[in-house]
MITORDO-885497 format. One line per 10 residues: number of its first residue (from 1); their letters; for each residue x negated, y, z negated of C-alpha. Coordinates in steps of 0.5 Angstrom, whole numbers, plus 500, padded with zeros to 3 digits. Layout:
! residues N
NUM	a	X,Y,Z ~ ...
//
This chain:
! residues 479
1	xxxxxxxxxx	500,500,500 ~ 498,508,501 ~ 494,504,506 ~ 495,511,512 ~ 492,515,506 ~ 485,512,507 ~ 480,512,513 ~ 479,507,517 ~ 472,507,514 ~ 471,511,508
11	xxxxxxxxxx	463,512,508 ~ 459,508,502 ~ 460,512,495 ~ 453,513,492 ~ 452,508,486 ~ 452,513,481 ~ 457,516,484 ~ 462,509,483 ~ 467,509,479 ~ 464,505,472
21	xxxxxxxxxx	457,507,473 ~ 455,514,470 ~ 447,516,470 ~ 443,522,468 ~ 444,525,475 ~ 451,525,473 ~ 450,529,467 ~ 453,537,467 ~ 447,540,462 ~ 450,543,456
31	xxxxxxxxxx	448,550,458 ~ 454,550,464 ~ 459,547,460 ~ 458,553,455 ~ 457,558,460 ~ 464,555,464 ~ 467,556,457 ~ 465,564,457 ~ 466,565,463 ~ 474,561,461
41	xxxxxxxxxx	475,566,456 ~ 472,572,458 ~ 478,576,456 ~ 477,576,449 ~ 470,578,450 ~ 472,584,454 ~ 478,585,449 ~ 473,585,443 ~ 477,580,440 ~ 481,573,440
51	xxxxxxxxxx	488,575,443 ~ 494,574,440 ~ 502,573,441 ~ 507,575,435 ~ 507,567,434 ~ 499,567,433 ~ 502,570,425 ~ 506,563,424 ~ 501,559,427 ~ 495,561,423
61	xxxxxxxxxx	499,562,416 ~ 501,555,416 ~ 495,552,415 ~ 493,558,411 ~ 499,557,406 ~ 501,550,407 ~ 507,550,409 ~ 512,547,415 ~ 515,552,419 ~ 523,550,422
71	xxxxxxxxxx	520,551,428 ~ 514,548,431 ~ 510,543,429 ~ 503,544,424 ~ 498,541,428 ~ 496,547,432 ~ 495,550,426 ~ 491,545,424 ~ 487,545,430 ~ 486,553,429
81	xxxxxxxxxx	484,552,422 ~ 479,546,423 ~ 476,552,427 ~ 476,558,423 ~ 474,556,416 ~ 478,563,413 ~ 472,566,417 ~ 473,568,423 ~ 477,567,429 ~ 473,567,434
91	xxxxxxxxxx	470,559,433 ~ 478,558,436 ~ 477,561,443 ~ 470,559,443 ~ 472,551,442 ~ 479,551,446 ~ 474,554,452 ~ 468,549,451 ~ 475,543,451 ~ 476,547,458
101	xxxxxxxxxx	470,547,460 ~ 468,540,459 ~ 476,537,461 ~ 473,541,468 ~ 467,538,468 ~ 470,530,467 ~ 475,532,474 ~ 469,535,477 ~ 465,529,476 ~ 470,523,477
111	xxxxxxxxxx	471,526,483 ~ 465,525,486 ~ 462,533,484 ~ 458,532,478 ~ 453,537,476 ~ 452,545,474 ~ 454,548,481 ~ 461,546,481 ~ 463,547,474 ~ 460,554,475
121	xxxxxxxxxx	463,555,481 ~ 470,552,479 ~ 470,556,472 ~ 468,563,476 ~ 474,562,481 ~ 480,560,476 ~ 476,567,471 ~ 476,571,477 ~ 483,569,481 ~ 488,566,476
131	xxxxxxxxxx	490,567,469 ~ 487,561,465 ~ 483,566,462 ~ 488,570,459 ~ 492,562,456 ~ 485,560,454 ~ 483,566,450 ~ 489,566,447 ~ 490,564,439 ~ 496,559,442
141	xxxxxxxxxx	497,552,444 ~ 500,554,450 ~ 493,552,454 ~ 494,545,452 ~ 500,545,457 ~ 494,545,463 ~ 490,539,458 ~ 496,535,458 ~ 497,535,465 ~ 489,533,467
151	xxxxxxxxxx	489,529,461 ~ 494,524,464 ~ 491,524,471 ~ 483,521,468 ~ 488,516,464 ~ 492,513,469 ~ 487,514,475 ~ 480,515,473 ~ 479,511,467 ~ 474,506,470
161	xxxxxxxxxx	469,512,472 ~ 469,514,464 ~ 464,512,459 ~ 466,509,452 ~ 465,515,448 ~ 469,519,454 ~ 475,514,454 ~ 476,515,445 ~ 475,524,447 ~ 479,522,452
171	xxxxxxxxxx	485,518,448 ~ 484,524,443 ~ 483,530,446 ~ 492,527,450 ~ 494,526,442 ~ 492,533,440 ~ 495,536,447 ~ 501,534,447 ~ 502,533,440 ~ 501,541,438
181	xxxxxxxxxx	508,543,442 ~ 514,539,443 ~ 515,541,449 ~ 509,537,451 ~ 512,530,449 ~ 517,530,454 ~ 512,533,461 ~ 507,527,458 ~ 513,521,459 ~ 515,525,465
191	xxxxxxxxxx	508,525,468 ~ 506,518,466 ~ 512,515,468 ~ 511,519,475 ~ 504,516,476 ~ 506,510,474 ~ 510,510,481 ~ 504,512,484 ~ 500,507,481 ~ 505,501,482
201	xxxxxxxxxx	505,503,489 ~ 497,504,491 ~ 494,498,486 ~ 500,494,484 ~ 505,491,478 ~ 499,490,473 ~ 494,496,474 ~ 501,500,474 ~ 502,497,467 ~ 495,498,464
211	xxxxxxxxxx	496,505,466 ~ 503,506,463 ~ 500,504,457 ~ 494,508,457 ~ 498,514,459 ~ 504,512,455 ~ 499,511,448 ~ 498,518,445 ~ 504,520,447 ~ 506,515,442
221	xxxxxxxxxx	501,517,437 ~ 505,524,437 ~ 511,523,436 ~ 510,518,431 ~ 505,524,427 ~ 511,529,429 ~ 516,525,425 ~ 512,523,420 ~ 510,530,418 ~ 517,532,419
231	xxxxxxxxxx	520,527,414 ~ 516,529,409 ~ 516,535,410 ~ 524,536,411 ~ 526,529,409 ~ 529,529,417 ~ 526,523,421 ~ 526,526,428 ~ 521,529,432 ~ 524,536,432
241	xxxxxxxxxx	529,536,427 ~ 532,543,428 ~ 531,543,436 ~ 540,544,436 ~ 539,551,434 ~ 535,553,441 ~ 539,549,444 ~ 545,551,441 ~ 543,558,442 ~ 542,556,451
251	xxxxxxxxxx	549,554,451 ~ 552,559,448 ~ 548,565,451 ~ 549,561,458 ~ 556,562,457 ~ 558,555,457 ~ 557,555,449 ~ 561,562,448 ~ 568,559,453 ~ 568,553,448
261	xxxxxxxxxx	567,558,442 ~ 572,563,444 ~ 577,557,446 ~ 577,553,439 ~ 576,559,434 ~ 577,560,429 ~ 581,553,428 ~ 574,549,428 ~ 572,554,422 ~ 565,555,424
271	xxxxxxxxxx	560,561,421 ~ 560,563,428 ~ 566,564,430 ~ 567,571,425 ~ 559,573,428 ~ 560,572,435 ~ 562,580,437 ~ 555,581,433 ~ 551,576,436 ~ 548,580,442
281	xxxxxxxxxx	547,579,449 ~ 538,577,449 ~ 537,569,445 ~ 531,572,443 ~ 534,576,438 ~ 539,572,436 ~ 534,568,434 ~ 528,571,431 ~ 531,578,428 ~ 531,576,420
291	xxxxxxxxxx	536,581,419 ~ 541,578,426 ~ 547,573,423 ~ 543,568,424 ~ 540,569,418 ~ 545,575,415 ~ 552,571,417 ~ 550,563,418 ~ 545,563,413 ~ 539,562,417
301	xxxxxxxxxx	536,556,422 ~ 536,550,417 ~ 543,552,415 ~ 545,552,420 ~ 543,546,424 ~ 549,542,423 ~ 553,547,426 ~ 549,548,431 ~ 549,540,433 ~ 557,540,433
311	xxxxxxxxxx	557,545,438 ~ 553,541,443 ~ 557,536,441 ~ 564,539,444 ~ 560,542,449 ~ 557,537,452 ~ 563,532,452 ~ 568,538,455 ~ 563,542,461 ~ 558,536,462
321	xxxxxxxxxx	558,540,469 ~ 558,547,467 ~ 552,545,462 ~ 549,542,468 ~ 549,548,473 ~ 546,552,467 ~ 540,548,466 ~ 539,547,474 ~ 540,555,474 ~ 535,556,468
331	xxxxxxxxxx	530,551,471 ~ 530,555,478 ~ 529,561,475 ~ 523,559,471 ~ 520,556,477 ~ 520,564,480 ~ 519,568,474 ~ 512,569,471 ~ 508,574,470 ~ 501,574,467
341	xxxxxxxxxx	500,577,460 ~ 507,576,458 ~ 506,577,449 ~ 500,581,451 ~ 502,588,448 ~ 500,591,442 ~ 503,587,435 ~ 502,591,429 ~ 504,589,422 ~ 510,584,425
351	xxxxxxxxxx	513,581,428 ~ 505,579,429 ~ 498,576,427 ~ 497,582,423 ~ 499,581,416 ~ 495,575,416 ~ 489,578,419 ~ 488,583,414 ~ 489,578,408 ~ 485,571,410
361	xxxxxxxxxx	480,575,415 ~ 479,582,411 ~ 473,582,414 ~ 475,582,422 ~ 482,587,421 ~ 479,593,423 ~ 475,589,431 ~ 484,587,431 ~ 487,594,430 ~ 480,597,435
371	xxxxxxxxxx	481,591,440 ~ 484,593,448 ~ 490,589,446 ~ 492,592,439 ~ 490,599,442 ~ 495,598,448 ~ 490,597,455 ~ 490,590,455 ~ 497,589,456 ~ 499,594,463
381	xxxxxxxxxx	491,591,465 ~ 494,583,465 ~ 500,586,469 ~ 497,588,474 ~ 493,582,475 ~ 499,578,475 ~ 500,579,484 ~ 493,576,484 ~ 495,570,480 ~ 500,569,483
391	xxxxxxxxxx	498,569,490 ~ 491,564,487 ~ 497,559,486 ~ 501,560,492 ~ 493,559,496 ~ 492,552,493 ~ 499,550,494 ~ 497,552,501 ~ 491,549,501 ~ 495,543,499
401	xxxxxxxxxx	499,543,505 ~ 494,543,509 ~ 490,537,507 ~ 497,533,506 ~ 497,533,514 ~ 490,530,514 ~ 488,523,512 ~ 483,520,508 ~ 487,523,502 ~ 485,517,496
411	xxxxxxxxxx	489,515,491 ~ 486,520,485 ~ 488,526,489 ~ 494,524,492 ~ 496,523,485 ~ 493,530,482 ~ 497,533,487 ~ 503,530,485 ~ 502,531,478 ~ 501,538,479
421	xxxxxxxxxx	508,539,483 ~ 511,535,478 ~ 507,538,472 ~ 511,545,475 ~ 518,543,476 ~ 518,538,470 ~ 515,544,465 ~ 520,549,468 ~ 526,544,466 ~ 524,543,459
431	xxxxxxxxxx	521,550,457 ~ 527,555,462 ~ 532,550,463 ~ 532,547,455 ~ 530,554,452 ~ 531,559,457 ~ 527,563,462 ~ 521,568,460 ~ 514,570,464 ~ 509,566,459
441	xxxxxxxxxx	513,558,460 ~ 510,558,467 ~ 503,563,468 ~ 501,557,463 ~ 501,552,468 ~ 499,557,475 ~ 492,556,475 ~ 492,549,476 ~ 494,549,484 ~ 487,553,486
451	xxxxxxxxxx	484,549,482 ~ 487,542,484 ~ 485,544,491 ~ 478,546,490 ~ 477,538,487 ~ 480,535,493 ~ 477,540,499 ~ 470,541,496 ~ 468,533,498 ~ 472,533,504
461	xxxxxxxxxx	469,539,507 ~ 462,537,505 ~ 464,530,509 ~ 466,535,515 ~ 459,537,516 ~ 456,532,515 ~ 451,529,521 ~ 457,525,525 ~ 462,526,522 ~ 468,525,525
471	xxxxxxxxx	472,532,520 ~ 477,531,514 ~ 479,525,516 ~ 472,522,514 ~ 473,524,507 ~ 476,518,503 ~ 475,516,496 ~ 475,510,491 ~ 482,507,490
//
């Protein structure tokens, strides 16, 4: 099968460069991966300061404070506090851009390009022409969406070029990515099961199922710590035990929930039914705004979790259609809005990190209030990167397209560029159409085309020139 995606004679892979065989010529110095990594984060260099988003406060307190917050998991938190050690914040964008790097770097060389120039090159295209940089040097887990993508792919199709030690980093590096946001569970299932297609239809029933259980493990890993840490956190066995509210809050501010309140209200005697004159028209006030009726008139999120799952209930089981149409709208909409530096602007006491900051991190308060973000330049700056960034992703996909008319594609690069699509409709389902559209759910993941299409051009091009060759179609790869 995917016999017409290989050359009629692929050209021999140098020994070293064949999948299970790692030499020293193989290795990327230590020097690159760091300097791909600053080149990753150089924003927060520029800025003065690791950049921040009204969330960054929750995410770091939680830790700090020992506590479980309704709505997110703590690992995150963890993560960011393994780093800074009530120092300073700055070892966190180091490590998320040296984790970059060297996800980057494993890519670049299980796809028959190790060494510096690669790594260099790649991470000074996606610093100059997409907006990973401004993701990775952001104190948030949203760059983790990217790793997730990439982690599932060397997975389920690379795993017999990775060394031992790779492998376990591997394993650990996919739990902690999809563990530290919850919308990662469901992309991780979604882009397991699609490459499990990929893998039954190119390698066969058993080689499918091996992946499965390796792409599938620390997905599973993941959702056993979230349900173990929400058990006893808030006695609730689940792997979001207050998603209802964010949901509820969809249905109702799509307009499918409202009809059904407005129908069965006052009889069904929900808190809601007195408050829905005062609930506005933006979810995310509704959500986050403390003196709002969520809190003042429900009793806040946790109280209200019951409430919020009956409504689902009733209406699901009335307008299943009319939920549906919302979602699919929500869905599209996501795949069209995103902007760069979404949650940029200046966060001043709060909502915002600053609190936190100036009582753990004393010593770094005054580089936050002085840095390019929290003095307003940095916000207007990214905007206008926004055109650049955009047009990056279109590029790769364009890229895409063309070599999809070529042969000599190889199963690996089939199924990155397959995973990518599906990555960027399935994150666009789950974040927009579960929680509602913004600019951030989706500049999170438009890095990942360009960066696609460099890995799978770069070997056919060089194959292109080569003495004798016969173009693109003379450039394959392992199966």
């Amino acid at each position: 099968m995917l016999n017409a995606l290989q050359p009629p004679n692929p050209p021999a892979v140098p020994l070293a460069l064949q999948p299970g065989n790692r030499t020293v010529g193989e290795t990327t110095p230590p020097w690159a991966i760091g300097l791909a990594a600053i080149l990753l984060i150089w924003p927060a260099i520029w800025n003065g300061y690791p950049l921040v988003f009204a969330d960054t406060g929750t995410y770091l307190s939680q830790a700090l404070m020992g506590y479980v917050g309704w709505d997110r998991p703590p690992f995150y938190s963890l993560f960011v506090h393994a780093l800074h050690w009530r120092i300073s914040l700055w070892p966190v964008v180091i490590g998320q851009g040296l984790m970059l790097a060297h996800l980057l770097h494993l890519v670049l060389r299980v796809q028959r390009q190790p060494g510096p120039v690669p790594l260099v090159v790649a991470a000074a295209v996606l610093a100059m022409l997409t907006g990973l940089p401004f993701v990775a040097a952001q104190i948030m887990p949203d760059f983790f969406t990217g790793v997730v993508v990439l982690c599932i792919w060397l997975l389920g199709f690379q795993w017999r070029a990775l060394g031992r030690f790779e492998r376990l980093y591997l394993l650990g590096l996919s739990t902690l990515a999809v563990v530290v946001h919850q919308s990662h569970v469901p992309l991780a299932i979604g882009l397991a099961v699609v490459s499990t297609v990929l893998l039954g239809l190119g390698r066969g029933a058993m080689p499918a199922m091996r992946g499965f259980g390796r792409m599938l493990a620390p997905t599973a890993l993941a959702v056993v710590a979230l349900l173990a840490v929400n058990a006893l956190a808030h006695r609730v066995i689940s792997i979001s035990p207050f998603g209802s509210v964010f949901l509820a809050t969809r249905l109702i501010f799509d307009g499918t929930g409202r009809d059904y309140l407005e129908r069965h209200c006052p009889n069904i005697g929900f808190r809601i039914c007195g408050a829905l004159d005062r609930i506005g028209t933006d979810h995310n006030l509704f959500l986050w705004t403390l003196d709002g009726p969520l809190y003042t008139d429900l009793g806040g999120p946790k109280i209200w979790t019951q409430e919020a799952r009956a409504i689902i209930r009733g209406v699901l089981a009335e307008n299943p259609l009319g939920v549906l149409a919302d979602a699919t709208r929500n869905t599209v909409n996501q795949l069209v809005i995103t902007a760069s530096g979404d949650g940029l602007e200046p966060w001043r006491s709060l909502p915002g990190p600053e609190p936190v900051i100036a009582r753990y991190f004393p010593q770094e308060h005054a580089a936050y209030l002085g840095s390019q973000q929290q003095l307003g330049e940095l916000f207007p700056f990214v905007r206008r990167l926004t055109p650049l960034h955009i047009g990056a992703f279109c590029l790769g996909l364009v890229g895409l397209v063309v070599l999809a008319f070529r042969r000599g594609w190889s199963l690996p690069e089939l199924a990155l560029a397959l995973l990518l699509l599906a990555a960027v409709v399935g994150n666009a389902a789950i974040a927009g159409g579960l929680s509602g559209p913004a600019n951030r759910y989706q500049a999170r993941l438009l890095w990942l085309s360009l960066f696609v299409a460099m890995v799978v051009l770069r070997p056919k091009l060089r194959a292109a020139t080569r003495p004798g060759s016969s173009g693109l179609a003379g450039a394959g790869g392992t199966r």
